[in-house]
Every structure is written in C-alpha cells, then in structure tokens.
N, C-alpha and C positions, 0 to 999 in steps of 0.2 A: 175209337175206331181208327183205321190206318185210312191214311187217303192214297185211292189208285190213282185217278185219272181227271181230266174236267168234266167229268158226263154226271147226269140225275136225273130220275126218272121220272117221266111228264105222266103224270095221272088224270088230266084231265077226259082221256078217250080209255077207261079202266080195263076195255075189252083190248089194248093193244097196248107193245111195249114201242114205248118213244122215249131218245134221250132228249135232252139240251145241255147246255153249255153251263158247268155248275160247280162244283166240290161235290167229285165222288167219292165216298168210304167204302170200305165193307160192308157196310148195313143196304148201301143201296143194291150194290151186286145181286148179293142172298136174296133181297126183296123182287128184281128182277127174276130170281131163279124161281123164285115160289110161285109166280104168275103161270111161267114156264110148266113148272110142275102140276100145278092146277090142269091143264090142259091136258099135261100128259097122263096125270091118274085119272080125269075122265076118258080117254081114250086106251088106255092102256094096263096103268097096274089098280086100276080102282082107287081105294083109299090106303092103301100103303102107305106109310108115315114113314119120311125121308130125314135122314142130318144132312146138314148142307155145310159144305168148304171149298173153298177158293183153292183151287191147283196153279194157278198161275199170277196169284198178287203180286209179284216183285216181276214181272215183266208187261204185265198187262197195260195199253196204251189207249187213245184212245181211236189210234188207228187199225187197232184189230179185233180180238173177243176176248172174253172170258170163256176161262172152261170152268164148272163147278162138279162137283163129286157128288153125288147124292146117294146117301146110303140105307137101308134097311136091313130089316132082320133077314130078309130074304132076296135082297136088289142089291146089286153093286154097280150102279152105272157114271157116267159123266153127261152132263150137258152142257155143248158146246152153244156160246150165247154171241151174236153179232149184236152188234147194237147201232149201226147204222145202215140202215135202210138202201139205201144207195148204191152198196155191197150186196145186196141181198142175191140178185142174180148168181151170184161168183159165188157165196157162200153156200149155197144150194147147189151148185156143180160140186162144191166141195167133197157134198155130201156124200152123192150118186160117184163121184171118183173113188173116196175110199170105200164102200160098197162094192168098187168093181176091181179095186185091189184086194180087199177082203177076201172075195172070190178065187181072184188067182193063187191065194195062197194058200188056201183052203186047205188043199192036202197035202202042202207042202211042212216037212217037219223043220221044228224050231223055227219058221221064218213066220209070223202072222203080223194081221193088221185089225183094229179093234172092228166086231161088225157094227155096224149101224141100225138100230134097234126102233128108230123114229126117226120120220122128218116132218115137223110141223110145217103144213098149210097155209096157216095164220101168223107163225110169229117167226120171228126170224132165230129158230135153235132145232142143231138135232140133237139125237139123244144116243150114243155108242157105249159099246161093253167098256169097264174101266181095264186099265194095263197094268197087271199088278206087277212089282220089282221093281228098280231103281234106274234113274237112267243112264246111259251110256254114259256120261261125263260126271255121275256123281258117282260112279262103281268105282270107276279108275283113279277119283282123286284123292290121293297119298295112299296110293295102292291098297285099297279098304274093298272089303267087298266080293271080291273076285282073284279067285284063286290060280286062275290062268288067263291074265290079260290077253294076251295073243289070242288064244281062241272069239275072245270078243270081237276084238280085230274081225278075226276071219269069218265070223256071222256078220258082220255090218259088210263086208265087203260081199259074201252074199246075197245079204237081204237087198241092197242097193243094186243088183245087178240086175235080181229078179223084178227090179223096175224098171230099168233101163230096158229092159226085154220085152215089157211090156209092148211097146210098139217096134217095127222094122224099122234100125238104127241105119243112119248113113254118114257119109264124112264130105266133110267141107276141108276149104283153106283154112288154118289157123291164119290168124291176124291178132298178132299182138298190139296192137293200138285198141283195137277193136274189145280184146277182153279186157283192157287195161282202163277202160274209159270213164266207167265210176271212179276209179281212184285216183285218174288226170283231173274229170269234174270236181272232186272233191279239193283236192291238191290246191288247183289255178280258181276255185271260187271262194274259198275260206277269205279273211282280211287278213289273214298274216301269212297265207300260203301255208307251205311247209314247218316256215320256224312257230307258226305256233303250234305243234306238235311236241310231245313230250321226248327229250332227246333227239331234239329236231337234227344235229351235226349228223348222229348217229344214223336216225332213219333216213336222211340225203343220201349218205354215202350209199347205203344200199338199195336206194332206190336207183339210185345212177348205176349200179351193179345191170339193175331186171332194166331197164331200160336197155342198156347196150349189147344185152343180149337177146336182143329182140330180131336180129336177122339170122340168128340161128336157128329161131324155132318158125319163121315166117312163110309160109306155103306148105307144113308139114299138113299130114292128115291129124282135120280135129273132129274125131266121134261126135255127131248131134244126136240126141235121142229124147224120148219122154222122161223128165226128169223131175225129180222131187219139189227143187228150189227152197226148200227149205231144211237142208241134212247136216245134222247138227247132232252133238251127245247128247242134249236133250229132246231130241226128235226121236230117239230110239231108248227103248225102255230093254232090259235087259235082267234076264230071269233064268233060273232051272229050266225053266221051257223053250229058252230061246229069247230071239229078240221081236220085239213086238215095234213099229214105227207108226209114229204119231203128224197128226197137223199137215194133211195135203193140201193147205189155201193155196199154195204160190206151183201145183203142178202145171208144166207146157214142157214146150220144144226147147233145149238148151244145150250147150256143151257138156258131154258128159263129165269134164273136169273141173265144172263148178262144183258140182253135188260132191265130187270126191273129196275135191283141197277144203273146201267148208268142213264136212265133217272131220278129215284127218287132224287139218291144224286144229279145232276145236276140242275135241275132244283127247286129242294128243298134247298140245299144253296145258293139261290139268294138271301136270303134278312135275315136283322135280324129278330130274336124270344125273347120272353119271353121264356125261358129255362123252365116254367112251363108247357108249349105247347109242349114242347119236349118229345115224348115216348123214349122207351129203344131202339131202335134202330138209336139214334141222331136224325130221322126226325119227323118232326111237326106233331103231333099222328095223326090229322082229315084229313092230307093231304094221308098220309099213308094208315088209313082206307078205305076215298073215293076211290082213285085208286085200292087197292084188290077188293072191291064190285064191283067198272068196270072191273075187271079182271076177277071176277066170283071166288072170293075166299076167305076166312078169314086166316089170316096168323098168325101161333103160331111161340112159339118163338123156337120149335127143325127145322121149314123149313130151310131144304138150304138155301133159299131164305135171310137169316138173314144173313149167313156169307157173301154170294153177295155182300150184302149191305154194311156191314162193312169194307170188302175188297176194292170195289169201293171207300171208303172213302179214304183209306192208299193209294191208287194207285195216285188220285188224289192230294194227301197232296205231295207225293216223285217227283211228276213232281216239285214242288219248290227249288231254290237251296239254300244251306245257305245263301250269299251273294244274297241276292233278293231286287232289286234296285225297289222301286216303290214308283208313287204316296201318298200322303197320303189315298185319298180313294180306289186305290188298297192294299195298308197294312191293311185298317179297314179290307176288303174282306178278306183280307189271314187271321187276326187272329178271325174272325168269324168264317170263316170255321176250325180252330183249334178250337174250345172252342166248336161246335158242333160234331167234333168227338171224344172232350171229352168225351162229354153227351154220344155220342154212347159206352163208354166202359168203363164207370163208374160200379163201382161193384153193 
C-alpha cells in the first residue's frame, strides 16, 4: 500500500468517520470511502456496487481531502472526503458554492462546473458528477493531447472570468508590498533566507529586479473580485466539451491577478519553448493573448497583472530548496522553469 498522509481511521464511534494521528495508506482512504458510500447507497443509488480509486494520492495532505471516484455500471461519480472536523463548516460552504457556480453555468456552452449530487448531513463528504477529460496542465504537457493549445488558453480565460463576474467587481490601490508578502514572510523566516533556495545568486538577482519595480505598479487600479483561490491546470479539466473547473475550498474576495498568474505560470510551464515564442512576460506570447481575449481584456505592460505574474514565478521557483534531490527529468523541469523566468526579467 502507498502511504498518503499521517491520518487513520478511528473506529471506535462506527456510525462516524474520525481521523488521528497515524500511517495512512491507501487502504485506509477507500475504507473511509465505503463508509461514505454506505450512507450514500441508503439515501440514494440503493445497492449499486461501486470500484473505488483515489484521484488525488500524490497531492493529498493532511491539511485538506481526498476526492475518491466511485464507479458503477450505471454511476460515475466523485466523493469529495474532509477528514477533519474542524474544517467542516468551510467544507460545507464549499459544497452550496460550487452548486451555485454549477448553476451560473448551466447554459453557458463549453464552460461547466461538476453538479453536486449529495451533501451528507452526518459525515463530513459530498458527492458530485465526475469531470471527464484531462486537466489543463496535463493536456499541455509536451504538447500531447490538444491539438490547439491557444484555444485552451482562451476557455480558461473564460471560464475564469465567468467567476470573477460572479459578484460586482471593484478596484482598490495595488500595493506591492502587500501582494508580495507571502513571499517576504517566506523569504525573511526560512534559516538560510534566500541562499537556501535552489540557484539562490540566481533567484536574488531577480527578485531585486520585482522588488525595484514596485513604484511603478504602486497606486495603480487593482480589480478585487470573487475569486477561485485555487486556479491552477489542475483545477480545470479540459474536454471536447469544453472546460469543466474543479476544487472551490479556498473561494472569497481577492485580487483578480492572483487567480490569473497561478493558473498562467502553472499551467504555462508545463512544457519546453522555443524562447522566440516567449513574450516579455516569460510566458508563451499566443498562450497569454488567447487567455486575456477569454477574459475579455488586452493586457499592457503598466497592469498589475504583470507583476502577478512575475511574482507567481519567484514564489514558485523559492518553494525549491538548494539541495533539490530529483530525477533527471524532474531537474530538466526545474531548470526549465529557471531559464523562463529568465525570459521573464530580461531587460
């Protein structure tokens, strides 16, 4: 069995799912799922007989859920599993949020969001349509999949707008200190700072770049809106049908150019470039355009939105630690992604 997380499941109250502090596997997940299930075939599909698999083992912590796929001859659904109590409020908004995103998109073509099919009472899991096709960051990576990148682009810029519209958007001052302040906290609390960071010379130089460029973008107008918080190519699943988005935990009020630079850098260094493809902003110019034209915008280079971007790139790069033990094709990855936020901060 693979081990996910520290969590196992307390049986002694059998009517409820409780974790503690333990070696979780695989086996314990699925066992959680069947409980889950139980509840749900008495309230809903009967005795329908489920296969059960883990959608999310290689990210799953034990700070957030598991989603499980449960399948039948005639069901294709997911349940989404919290497994601490504590959360449980939040994860229950979760629910009733994508429910009322589901809604908004209802008749909108190519843009959906999975409907929500159950929300248990008792335990802490709902239960939504599964999202069939591949996600946004594994379509794109070594161009596999998808036969017109760009167009993907410009659903995700889209579907991402059609959330942001969700509520009436207003604008505030940018304050770059202010968006930059996870990455200062991160920065000034580490034990080595900066230099323990992977190509620490490297990442300095450029972070002293976004830093001194911080009174250029300072008072500009910065869009707040309803925003995802978690927009990512793997938050967006991507089909014949369009694009389908996943995983509303972290929905509130935010910069609209969090949600943009997460998903662009993310999903945008999935794969090598010719560096002639590359605009000023490190990512691949057609992919960048497509997504603002979905987003309903043409983006110069004084928008907030640019430092976003760049900043997403640093944040991304400072999760690596010096000593970075991988693969040879996870190392191609890392200095890929180093040589494009070159590009990004080339003079």
């Amino acid at each position: 069995m693979n081990h996910l997380s520290s969590l196992a499941i307390d049986t002694s109250e059998p009517g409820k799912i409780r974790v503690r502090p333990a070696q979780t596997t695989a086996g314990t997940v699925l066992e959680i799922a069947e409980k889950c299930l139980s509840e749900l075939q008495e309230n809903m599909f009967g005795q329908e007989q489920f296969d059960l698999s883990i959608l999310n083992s290689k990210s799953a912590d034990i700070r957030r859920f598991y989603a499980v796929r449960a399948r039948s001859e005639n069901v294709d659904i997911v349940l989404k599993i919290n497994l601490f109590n504590k959360q449980r409020d939040r994860f229950q908004r979760e629910a009733m949020t994508q429910q009322r995103m589901y809604d908004q998109y209802l008749d909108v073509a190519n843009l959906h969001v999975p409907k929500v099919l159950y929300v248990s009472e008792k335990q802490p899991f709902f239960v939504m349509e599964y999202a069939r096709g591949s996600t946004v960051y594994g379509a794109l990576r070594n161009h596999i999949l998808v036969e017109d990148e760009d167009a993907v682009f410009y659903q995700a810029g889209q579907w991402l707008a059609k959330i942001h519209q969700l509520r009436a958007t207003e604008n505030v001052s940018f304050a770059p200190n202010e968006a930059a302040r996870n990455l200062t906290v991160r920065l000034n609390g580490a034990e080595k700072a900066v230099s323990g960071i992977y190509m620490a010379d490297e990442f300095y130089g450029h972070h002293q770049k976004l830093m001194a460029s911080r009174a250029e973008f300072e008072g500009r107008d910065n869009p707040v809106v309803l925003g995802h918080g978690d927009f990512h190519g793997d938050n967006l699943v991507f089909s014949n049908s369009g694009c389908t988005g996943l995983d509303f935990y972290n929905v509130r009020r935010l910069s609209a150019g969090l949600d943009i630079a997460r998903f662009l850098v993310h999903a945008d260094f999935s794969q090598y470039e010719d560096p002639a493809n590359i605009g000023e902003l490190g990512l691949v110019q057609s992919h960048q355009d497509a997504f603002f034209k979905g987003y309903g915008m043409v983006l110069d280079s004084d928008h907030v939105f640019t430092y976003f971007i760049r900043l997403r790139m640093l944040e991304t790069w400072s999760k690596f630690p010096a000593q970075t033990q991988s693969t040879h094709v996870a190392q191609s990855s890392l200095d890929l992604m180093v040589q494009r936020v070159e590009l990004a901060f080339r003079d």
